[in-house]
C-alpha positions in Angstrom: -2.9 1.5 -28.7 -0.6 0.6 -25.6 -0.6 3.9 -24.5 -2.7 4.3 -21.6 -2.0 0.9 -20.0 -3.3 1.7 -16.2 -3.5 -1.4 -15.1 0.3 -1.9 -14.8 0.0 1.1 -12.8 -2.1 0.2 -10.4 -0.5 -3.0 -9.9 2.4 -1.1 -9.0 0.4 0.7 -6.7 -0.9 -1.8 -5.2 2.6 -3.7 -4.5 4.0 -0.2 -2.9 0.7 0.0 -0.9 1.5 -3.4 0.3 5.2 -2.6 0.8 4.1 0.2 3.5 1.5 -1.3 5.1 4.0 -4.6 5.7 6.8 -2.2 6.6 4.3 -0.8 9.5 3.5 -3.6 10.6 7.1 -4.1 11.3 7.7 -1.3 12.8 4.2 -1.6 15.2 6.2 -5.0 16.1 9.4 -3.6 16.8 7.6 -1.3 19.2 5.3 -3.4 20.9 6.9 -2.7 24.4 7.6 0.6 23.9 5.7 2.7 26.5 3.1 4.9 25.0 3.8 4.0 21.7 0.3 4.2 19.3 0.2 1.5 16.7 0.1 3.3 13.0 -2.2 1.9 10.2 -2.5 2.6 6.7 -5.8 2.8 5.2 -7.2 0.0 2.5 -5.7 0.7 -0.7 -9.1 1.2 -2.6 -9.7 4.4 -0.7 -5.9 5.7 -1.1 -6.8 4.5 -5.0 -9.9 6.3 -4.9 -8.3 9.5 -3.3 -5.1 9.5 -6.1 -7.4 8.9 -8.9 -9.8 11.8 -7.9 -7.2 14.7 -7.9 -5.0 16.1 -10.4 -1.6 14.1 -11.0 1.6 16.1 -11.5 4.3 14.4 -14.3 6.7 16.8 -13.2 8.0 18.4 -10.2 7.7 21.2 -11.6 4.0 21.4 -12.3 2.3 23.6 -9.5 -0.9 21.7 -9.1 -1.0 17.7 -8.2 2.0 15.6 -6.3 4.0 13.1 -8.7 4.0 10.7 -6.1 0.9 9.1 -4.2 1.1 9.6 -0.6 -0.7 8.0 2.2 -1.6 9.4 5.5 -0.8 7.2 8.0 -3.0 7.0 11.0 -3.3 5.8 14.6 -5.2 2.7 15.4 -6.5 3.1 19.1 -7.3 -0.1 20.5 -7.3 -1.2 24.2 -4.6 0.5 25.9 -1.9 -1.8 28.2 -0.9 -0.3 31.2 2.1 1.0 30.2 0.0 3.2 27.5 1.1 0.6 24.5 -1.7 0.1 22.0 0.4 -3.1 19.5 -1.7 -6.2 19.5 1.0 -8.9 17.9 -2.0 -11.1 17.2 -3.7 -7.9 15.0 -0.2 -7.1 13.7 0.7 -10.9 12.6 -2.9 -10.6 10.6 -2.0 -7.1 8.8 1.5 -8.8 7.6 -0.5 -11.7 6.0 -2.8 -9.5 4.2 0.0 -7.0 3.2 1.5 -10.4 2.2 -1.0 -11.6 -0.3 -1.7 -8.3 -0.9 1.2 -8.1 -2.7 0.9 -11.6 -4.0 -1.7 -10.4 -5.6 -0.2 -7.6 -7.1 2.4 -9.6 -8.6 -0.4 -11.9 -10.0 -2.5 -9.3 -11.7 1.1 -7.7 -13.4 2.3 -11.0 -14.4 -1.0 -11.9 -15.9 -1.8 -8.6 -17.7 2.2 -9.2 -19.1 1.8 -12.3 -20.4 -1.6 -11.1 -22.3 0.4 -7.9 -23.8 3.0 -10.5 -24.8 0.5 -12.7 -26.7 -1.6 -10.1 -28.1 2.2 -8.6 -29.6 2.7 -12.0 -31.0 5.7 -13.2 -28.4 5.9 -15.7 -25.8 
C-alpha cells in the first residue's frame, strides 16, 4: 500500500531544486564584480519535474538507459550588460534567494504534512 509514495519524492526534489537554485544565487553574488562574468540560472522546477518524469529513470548505476540522479542544466541569464561585461543584478539575485527560500519552505511543508498523514493513517502520533 505504501509502496509507491511519490510525493515524498518530489518533496525531496523540490528541496534539492531549491538547494541549487539558492546556492547560484550565491555564487551570481559572490561574482557580481567579476568582469565578464554571466549570471547562471536554473530553470523553474516544474519543467526540470516535467523533464525527469518523462524519461526513463535508472535504480542502478549499472542500468544502460536513464541517469539515477536528476540533473539540471544550468543556463545563462543575459540581462543588461555593465561596462565591465558583468550581467549580476543584486536586486534580481536578492529576489531568486527569497523564492529558493520559500521554495524550500515549502518543500519542508508539503513533507511534514504528507508525514504526519502517513503517521495517523498507521495509527501513531
Amino acid at each position: 500500500m505504501f509502496q509507491n509514495l511519490d510525493v515524498f519524492r518530489t518533496a525531496m526534489a523540490m528541496a534539492r531544486h531549491a538547494g541549487l537554485q539558492q546556492a547560484m544565487s550565491a555564487q551570481n553574488i559572490a561574482n557580481a564584480d567579476t568582469p565578464g562574468y554571466r549570471a547562471k540560472a536554473v530553470p523553474e522546477f516544474s519543467s526540470t519535474l516535467r523533464e525527469s518524469m518523462m524519461g526513463q529513470r535508472a535504480t542502478r548505476a549499472s542500468h544502460l538507459n536513464g541517469t539515477t540522479g536528476r540533473d539540471v542544466d544550468v543556463t545563462r541569464r543575459d540581462a543588461e550588460v555593465d561596462p565591465n561585461g558583468n550581467t549580476v543584478s543584486l536586486e534580481e539575485e536578492m529576489v531568486f534567494a527569497v523564492g529558493a527560500k520559500r521554495q524550500h519552505d515549502r518543500a519542508l511543508a508539503i513533507y511534514r504534512n504528507n508525514l504526519s498523514i502517513l503517521r495517523a493513517s498507521l495509527g501513531r502520533r
